[in-house]
Backbone as numpy.savetxt, mean C-alpha at the origin, in Angstrom:
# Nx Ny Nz CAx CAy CAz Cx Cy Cz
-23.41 5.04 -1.12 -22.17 4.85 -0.36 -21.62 3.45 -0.65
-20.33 3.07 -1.06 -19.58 2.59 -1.04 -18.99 1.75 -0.41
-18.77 0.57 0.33 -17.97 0.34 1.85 -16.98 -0.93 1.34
-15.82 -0.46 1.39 -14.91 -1.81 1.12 -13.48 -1.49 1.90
-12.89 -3.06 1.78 -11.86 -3.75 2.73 -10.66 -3.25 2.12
-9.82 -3.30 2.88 -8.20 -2.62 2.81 -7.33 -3.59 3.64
-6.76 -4.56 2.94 -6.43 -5.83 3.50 -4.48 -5.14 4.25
-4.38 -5.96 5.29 -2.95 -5.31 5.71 -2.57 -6.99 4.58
-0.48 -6.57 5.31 -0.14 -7.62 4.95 1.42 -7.98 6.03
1.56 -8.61 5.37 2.73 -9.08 6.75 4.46 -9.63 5.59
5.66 -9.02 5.62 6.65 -9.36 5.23 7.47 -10.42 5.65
7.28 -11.82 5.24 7.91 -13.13 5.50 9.19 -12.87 6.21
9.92 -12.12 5.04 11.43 -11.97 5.68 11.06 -10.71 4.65
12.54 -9.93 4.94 12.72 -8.79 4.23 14.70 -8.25 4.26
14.81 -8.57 3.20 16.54 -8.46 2.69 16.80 -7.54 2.16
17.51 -6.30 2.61 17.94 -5.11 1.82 19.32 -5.41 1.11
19.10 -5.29 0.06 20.02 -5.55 -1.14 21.24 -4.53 -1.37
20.82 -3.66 -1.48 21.23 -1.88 -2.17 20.27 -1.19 -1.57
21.08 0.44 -2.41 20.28 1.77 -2.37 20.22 2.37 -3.27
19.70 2.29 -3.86 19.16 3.23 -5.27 19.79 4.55 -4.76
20.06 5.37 -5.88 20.65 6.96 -6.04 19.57 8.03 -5.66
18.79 7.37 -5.64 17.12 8.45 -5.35 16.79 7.93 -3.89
17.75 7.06 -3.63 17.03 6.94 -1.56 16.43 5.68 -1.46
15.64 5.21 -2.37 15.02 3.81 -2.40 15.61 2.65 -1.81
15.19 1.85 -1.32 16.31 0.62 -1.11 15.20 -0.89 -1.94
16.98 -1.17 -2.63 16.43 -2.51 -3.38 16.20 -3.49 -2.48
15.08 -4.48 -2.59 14.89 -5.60 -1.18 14.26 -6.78 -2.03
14.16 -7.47 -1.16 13.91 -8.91 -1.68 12.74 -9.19 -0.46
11.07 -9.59 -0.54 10.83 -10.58 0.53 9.21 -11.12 -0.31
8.57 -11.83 0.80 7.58 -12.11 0.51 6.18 -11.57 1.00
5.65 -11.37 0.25 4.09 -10.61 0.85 3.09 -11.11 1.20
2.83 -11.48 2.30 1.59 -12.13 2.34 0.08 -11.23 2.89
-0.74 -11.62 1.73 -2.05 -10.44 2.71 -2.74 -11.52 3.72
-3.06 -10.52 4.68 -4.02 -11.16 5.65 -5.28 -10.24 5.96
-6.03 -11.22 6.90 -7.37 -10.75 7.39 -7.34 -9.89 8.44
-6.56 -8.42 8.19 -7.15 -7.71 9.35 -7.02 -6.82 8.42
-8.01 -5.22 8.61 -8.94 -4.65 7.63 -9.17 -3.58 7.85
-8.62 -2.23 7.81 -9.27 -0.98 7.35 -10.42 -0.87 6.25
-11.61 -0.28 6.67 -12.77 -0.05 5.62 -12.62 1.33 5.36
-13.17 1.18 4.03 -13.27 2.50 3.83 -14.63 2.71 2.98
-15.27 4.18 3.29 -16.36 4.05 3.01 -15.96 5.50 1.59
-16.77 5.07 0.47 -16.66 6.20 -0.27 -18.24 6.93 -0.91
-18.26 8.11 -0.64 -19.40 8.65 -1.21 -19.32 10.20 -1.88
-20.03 9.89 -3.46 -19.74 10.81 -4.26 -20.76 12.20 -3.37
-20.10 13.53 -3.71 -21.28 14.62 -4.17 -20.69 15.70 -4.58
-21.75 16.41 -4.37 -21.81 17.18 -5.76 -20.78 18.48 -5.50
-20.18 17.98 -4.75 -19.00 19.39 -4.50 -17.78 19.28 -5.80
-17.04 19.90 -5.96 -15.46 19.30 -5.94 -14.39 19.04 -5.23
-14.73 18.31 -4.01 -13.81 18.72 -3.14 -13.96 17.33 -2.65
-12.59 16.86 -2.50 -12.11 15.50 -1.38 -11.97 15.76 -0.33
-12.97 14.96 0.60 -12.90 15.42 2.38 -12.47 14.24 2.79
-11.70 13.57 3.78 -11.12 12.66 4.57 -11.69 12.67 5.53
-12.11 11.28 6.23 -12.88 11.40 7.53 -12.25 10.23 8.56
-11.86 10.30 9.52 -10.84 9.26 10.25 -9.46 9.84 10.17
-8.92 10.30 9.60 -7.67 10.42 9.47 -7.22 12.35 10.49
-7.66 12.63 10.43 -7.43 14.09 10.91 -6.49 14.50 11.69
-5.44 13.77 12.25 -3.95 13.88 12.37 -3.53 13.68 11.77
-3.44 13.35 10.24 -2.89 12.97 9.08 -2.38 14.44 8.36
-1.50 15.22 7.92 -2.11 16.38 7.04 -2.07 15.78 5.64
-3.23 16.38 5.18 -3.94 16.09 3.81 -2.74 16.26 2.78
-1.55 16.64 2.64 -0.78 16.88 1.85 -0.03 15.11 1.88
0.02 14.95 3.01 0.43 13.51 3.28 -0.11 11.62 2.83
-1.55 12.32 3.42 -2.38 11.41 3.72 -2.07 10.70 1.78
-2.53 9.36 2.00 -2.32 9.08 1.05 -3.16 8.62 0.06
-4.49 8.73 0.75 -5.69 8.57 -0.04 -6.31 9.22 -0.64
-6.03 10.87 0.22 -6.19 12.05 -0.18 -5.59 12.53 -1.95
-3.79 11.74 -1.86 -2.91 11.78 -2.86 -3.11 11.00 -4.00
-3.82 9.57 -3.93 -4.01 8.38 -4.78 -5.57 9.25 -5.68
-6.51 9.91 -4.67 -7.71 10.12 -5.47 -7.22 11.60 -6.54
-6.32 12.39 -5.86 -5.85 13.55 -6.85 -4.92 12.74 -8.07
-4.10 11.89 -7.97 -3.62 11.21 -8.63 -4.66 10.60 -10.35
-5.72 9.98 -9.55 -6.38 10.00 -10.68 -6.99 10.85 -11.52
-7.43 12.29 -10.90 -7.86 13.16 -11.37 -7.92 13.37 -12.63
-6.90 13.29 -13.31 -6.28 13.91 -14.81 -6.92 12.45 -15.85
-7.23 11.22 -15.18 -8.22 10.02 -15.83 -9.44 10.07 -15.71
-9.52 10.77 -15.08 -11.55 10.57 -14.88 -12.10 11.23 -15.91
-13.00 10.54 -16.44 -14.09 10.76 -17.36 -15.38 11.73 -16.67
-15.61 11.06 -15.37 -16.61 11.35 -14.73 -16.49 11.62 -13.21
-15.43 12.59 -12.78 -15.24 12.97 -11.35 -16.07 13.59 -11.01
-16.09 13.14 -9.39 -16.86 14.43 -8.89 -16.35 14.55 -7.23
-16.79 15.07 -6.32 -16.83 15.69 -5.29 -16.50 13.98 -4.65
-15.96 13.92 -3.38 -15.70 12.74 -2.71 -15.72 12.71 -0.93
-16.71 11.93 -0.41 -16.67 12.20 1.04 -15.85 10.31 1.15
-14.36 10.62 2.25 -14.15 9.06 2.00 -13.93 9.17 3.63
-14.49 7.85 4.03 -14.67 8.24 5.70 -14.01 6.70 5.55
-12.85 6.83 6.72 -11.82 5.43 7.08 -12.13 4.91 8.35
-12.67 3.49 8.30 -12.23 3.01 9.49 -11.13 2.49 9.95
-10.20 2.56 10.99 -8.80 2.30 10.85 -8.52 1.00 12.00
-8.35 0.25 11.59 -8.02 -1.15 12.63 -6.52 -2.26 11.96
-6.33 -1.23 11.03 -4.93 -1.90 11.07 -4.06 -0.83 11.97
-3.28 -1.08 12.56 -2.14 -0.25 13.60 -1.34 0.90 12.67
-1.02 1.93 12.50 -0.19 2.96 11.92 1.12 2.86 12.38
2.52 2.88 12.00 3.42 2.41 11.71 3.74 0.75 12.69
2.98 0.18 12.20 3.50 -0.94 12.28 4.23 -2.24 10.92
4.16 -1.30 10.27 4.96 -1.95 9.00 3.98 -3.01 8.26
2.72 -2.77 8.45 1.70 -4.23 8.05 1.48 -3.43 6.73
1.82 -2.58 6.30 1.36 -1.74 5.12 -0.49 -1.21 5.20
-0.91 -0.28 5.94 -2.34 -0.25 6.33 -2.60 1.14 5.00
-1.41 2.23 4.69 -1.66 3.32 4.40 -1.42 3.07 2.58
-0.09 2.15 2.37 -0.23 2.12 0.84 -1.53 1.01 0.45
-1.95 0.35 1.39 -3.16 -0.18 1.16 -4.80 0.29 0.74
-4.53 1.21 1.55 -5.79 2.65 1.80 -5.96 3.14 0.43
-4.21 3.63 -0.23 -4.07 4.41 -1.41 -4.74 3.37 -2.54
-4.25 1.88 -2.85 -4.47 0.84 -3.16 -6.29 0.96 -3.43
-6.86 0.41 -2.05 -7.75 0.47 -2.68 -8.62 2.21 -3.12
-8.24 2.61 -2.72 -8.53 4.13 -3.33 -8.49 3.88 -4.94
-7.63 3.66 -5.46 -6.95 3.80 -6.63 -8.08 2.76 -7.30
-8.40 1.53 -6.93 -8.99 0.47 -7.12 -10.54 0.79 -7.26
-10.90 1.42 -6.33 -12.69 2.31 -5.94 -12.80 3.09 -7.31
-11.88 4.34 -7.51 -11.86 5.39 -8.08 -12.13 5.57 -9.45
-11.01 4.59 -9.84 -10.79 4.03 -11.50 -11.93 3.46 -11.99
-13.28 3.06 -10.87 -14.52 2.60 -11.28 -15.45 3.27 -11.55
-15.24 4.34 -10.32 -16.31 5.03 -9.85 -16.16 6.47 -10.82
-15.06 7.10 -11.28 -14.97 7.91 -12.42 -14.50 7.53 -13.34
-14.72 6.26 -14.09 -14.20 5.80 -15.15 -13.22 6.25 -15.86
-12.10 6.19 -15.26 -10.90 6.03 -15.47 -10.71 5.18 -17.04
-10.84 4.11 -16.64 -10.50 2.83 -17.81 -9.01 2.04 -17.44
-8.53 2.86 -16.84 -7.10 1.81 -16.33 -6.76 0.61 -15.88
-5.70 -0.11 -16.44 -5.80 -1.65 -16.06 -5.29 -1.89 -14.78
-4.88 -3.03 -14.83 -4.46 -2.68 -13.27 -2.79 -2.45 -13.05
-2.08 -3.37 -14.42 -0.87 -2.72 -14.31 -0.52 -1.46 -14.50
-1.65 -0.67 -15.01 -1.69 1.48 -15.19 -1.43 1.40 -13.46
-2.47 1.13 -12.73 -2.61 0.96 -11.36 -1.76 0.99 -10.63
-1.21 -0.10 -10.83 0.28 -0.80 -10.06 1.57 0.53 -10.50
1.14 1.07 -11.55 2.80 2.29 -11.93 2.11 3.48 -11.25
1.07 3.94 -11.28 0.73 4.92 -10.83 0.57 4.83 -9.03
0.30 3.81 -8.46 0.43 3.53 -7.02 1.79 3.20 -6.50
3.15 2.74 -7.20 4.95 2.76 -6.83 5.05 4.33 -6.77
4.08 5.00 -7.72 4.74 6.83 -7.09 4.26 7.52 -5.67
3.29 6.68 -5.01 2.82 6.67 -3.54 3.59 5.90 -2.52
4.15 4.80 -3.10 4.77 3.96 -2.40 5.04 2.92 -2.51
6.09 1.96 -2.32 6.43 0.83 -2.63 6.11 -0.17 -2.42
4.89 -0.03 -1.51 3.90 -1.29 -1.38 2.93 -1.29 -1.75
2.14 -0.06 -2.66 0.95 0.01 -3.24 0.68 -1.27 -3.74
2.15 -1.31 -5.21 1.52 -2.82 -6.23 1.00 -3.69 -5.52
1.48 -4.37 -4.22 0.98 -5.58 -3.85 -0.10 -5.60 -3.16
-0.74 -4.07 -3.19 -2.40 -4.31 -2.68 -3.28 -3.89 -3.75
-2.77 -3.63 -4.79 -3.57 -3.26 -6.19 -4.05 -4.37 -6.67
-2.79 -5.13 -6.92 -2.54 -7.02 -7.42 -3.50 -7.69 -6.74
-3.80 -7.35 -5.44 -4.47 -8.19 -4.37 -3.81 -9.86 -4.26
-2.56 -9.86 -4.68 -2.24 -11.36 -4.60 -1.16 -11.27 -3.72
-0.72 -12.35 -2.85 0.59 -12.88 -2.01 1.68 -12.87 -3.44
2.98 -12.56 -3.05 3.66 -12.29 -4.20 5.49 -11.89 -3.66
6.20 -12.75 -4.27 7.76 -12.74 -4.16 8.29 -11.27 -4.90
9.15 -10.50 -3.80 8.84 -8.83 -4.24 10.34 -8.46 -4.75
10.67 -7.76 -5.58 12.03 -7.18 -5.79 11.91 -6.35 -6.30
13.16 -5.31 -6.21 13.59 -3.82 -6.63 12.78 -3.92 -5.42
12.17 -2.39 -5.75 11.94 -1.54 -4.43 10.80 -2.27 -3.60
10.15 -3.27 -4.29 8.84 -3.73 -3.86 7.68 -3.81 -5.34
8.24 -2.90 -6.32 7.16 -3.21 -7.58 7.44 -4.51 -8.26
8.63 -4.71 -8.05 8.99 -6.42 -9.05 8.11 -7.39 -8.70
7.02 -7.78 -9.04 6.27 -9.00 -7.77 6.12 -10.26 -9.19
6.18 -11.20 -8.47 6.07 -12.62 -8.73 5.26 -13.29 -7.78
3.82 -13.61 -8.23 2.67 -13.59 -7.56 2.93 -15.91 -7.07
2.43 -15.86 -6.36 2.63 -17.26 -5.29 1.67 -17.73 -4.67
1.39 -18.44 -4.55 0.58 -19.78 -3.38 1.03 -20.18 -2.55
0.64 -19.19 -1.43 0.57 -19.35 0.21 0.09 -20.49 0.77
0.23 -21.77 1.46 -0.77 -22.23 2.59 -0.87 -21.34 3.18
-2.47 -21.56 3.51 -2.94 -21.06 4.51 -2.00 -20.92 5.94
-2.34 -20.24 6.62 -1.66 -20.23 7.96 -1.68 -19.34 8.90
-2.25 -19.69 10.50 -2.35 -18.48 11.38 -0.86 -17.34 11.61
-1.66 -16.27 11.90 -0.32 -15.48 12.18 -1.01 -15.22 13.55
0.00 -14.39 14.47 -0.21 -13.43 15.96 0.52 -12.46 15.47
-0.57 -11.29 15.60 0.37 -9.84 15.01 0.46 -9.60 16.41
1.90 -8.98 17.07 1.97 -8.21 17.76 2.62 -6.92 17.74
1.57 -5.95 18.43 2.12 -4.37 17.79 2.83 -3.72 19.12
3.86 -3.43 19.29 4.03 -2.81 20.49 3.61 -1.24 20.59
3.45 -0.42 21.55 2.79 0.33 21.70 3.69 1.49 21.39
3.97 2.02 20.21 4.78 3.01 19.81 4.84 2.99 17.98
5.08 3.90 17.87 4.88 4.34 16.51 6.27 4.17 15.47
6.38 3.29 14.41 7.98 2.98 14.06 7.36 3.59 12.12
8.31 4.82 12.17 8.31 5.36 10.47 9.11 4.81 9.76
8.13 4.08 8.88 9.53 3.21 7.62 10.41 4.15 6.92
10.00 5.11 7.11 11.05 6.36 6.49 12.25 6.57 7.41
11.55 6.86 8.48 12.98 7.08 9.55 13.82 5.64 9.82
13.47 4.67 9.76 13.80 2.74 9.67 14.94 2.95 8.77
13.88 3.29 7.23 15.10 2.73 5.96 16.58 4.15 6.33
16.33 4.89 7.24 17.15 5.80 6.67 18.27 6.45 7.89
17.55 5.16 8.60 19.26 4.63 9.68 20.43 4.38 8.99
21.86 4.83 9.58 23.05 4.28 8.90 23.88 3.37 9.15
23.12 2.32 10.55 23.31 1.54 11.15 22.64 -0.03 10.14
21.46 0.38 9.33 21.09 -0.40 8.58 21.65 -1.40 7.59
21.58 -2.68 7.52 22.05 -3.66 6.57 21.77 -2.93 5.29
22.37 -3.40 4.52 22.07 -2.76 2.89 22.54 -3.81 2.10
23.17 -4.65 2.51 24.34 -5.08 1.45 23.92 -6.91 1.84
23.07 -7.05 1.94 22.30 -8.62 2.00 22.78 -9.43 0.91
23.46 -10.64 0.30 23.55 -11.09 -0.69 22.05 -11.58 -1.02
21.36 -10.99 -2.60 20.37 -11.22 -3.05 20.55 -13.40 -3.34
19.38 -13.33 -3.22 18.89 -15.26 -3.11 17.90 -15.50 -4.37
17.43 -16.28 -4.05 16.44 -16.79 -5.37 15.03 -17.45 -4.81
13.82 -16.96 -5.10 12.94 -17.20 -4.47 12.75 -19.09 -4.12
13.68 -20.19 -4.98 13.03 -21.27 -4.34 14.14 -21.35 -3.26
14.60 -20.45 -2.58 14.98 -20.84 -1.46 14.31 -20.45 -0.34
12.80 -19.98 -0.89 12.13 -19.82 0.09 10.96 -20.59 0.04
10.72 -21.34 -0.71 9.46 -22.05 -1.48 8.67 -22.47 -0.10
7.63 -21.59 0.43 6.71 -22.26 1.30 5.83 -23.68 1.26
């Protein structure tokens, strides 16, 4: 068995630029990862079959870890059967990115564990088709983000405390980006005008 960290992260600021023709929205911000941590535990056997454990209000068509390990499928040298049991202590829609993180390190576990061979920028293109925050938990680096979130320009954070506060309700970045009340039209900036 397997047991590793699934780092959240927190968006400095976040500037919607445009909207892509496919729904996407172009944005501009900064990524910073922090120390709070979904684990996930992975263990091969001898089935063929991916079971999810923690997630079970999730449906498996959704879930995205479920999607990142079928994803690799068609790379593995050496697949096999997968029991992946989640502990979940980052908050679910709270925008900290807990789920393209999950996929992230999924993608990250997987590519090892069935020898894949993929680098990590294979990684980073194959995790933007899960979601637009995969790259920046593949990368594992703090990083200045554009287009949809795959453009990253990796950075040096000071250190620095945060206070996450989650209010007690559930907010879908899907249903968010796809208000018509939403900014879109932000004039794009240049990252040293944010130089921490």
């Amino acid at each position: 068995m397997l047991r590793v960290p699934s780092p959240a992260k927190l968006n400095l600021f976040l500037h919607i630029t445009g909207r892509r023709e496919n729904g996407y929205h172009e944005l501009q911000s900064i990524f910073q990862l922090i120390d709070l941590y979904d684990w996930l535990e992975f263990s091969q056997t001898d089935s063929n079959q991916i079971v999810i454990e923690g997630l079970e209000h999730v449906d498996l068509e959704q879930n995205l870890i479920y999607r990142a390990a079928h994803m690799l499928l068609p790379h593995a040298k050496h697949s096999s059967g997968l029991n992946i049991r989640i502990e979940k202590n980052i908050p679910m829609g709270a925008g900290l990115g807990g789920g393209s993180s999950n996929a992230a390190t999924t993608l990250i576990v997987l590519n090892q564990l069935w020898q894949c061979g993929l680098n990590t920028e294979q990684l980073a293109a194959l995790g933007v088709k899960l979601g637009a925050d995969v790259p920046i938990f593949v990368h594992g680096r703090n990083a200045w983000a554009e287009g949809i979130g795959e453009h990253l320009t990796f950075i040096d954070l000071d250190q620095k405390q945060y206070i996450v506060l989650k209010p007690d309700c559930f907010i879908s970045t899907q249903l968010l980006f796809s208000q018509k009340t939403l900014t879109r039209d932000t004039k794009p900036t240049k990252f040293c005008a944010y130089q921490l």
